[in-house]
C-alpha positions as CSV (number, residue, x, y, z in Angstrom):
1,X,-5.7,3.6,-1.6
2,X,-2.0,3.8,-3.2
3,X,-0.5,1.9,-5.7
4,X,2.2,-0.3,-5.5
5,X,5.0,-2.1,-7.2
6,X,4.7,-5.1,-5.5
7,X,2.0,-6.9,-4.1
8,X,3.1,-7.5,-0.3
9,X,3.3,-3.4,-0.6
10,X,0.0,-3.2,-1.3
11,X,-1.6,-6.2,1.3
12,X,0.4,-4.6,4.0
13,X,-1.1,-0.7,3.5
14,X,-4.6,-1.9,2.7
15,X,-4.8,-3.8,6.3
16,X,-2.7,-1.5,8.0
17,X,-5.7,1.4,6.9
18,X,-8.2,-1.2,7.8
19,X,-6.2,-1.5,11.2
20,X,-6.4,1.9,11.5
21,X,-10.0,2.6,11.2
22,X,-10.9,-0.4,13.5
23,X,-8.8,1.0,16.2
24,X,-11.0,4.1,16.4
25,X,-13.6,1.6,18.3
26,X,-11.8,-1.5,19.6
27,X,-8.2,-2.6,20.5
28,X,-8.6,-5.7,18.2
29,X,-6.6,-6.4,15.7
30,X,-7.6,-7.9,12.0
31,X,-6.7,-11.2,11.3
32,X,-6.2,-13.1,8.3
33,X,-4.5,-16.8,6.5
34,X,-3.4,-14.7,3.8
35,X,-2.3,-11.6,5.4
36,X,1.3,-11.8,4.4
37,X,1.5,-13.9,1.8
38,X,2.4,-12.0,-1.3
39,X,0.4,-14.0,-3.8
40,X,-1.7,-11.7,-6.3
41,X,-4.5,-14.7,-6.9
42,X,-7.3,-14.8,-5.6
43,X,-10.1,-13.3,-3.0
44,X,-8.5,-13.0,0.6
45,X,-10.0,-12.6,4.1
46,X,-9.9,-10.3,6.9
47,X,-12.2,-10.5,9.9
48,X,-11.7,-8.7,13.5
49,X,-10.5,-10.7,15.9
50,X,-11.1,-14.4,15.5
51,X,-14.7,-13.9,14.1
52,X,-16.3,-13.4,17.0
53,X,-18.2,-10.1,18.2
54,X,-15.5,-8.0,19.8
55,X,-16.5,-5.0,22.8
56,X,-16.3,-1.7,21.3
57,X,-14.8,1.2,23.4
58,X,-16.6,3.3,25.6
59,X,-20.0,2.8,28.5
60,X,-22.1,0.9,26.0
61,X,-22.5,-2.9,26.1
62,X,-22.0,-2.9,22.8
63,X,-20.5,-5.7,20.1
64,X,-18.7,-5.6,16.4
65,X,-18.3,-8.1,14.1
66,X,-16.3,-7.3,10.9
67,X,-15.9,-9.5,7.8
68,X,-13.9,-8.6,4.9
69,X,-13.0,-9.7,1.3
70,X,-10.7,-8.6,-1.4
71,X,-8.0,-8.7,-3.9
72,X,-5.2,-7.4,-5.3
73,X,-5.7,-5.6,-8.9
74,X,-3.1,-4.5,-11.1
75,X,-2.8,-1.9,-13.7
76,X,-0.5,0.5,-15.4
77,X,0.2,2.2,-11.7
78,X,1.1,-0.7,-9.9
79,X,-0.7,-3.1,-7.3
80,X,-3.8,-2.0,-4.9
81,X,-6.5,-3.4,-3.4
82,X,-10.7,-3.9,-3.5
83,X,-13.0,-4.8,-1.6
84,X,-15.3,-7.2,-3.1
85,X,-17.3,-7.6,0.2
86,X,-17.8,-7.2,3.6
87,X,-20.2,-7.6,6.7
88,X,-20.5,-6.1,10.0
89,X,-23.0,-6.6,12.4
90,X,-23.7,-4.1,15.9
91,X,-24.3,-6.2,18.7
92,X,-26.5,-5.4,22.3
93,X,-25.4,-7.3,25.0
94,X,-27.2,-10.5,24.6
95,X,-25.2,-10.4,21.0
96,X,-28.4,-9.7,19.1
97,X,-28.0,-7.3,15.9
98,X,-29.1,-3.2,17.0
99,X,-29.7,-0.9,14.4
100,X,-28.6,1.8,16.9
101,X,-26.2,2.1,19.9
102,X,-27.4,2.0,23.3
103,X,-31.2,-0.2,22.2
């Protein structure tokens, strides 16, 4: 990810990239309370959607559900963000976790 020399810069490009790569697979945006505020404290949330297991694109009856953690760093080269954790979870049709698509 880039640097930044403010804060808001650096929220907006992180989830904007994670918006990105979820779009490969699903329509559904990220959501988030502290999406735009421009606060550098703390650990912040995404998840896709409202939470819930969202249909992925294509035949399959299949499910994603994405939750996400970070925060904003700072150093000599401006603002950025980390991920400090994150869970996702494949679903089958009856919403149970798959280890592959299509089982």
């Amino acid at each position: 990810m880039r640097r930044w020399r403010r804060p808001i810069d650096s929220i907006t490009d992180f989830v904007d990239s994670i918006e990105t790569i979820i779009g490969i697979v699903t329509q559904v945006r990220v959501s988030g309370p502290q999406r735009y505020d421009p606060s550098p404290m703390g650990v912040r949330a995404l998840e896709l959607g409202t939470g819930q297991p969202v249909a992925l694109r294509g035949p399959g009856r299949i499910s994603l559900q994405v939750r996400l953690r970070y925060r904003l760093d700072h150093d000599d080269e401006g603002w950025g963000a980390q991920i400090v954790a994150y869970q996702y979870a494949l679903l089958d049709q009856r919403e149970q976790e798959t280890d592959r698509a299509g089982s």
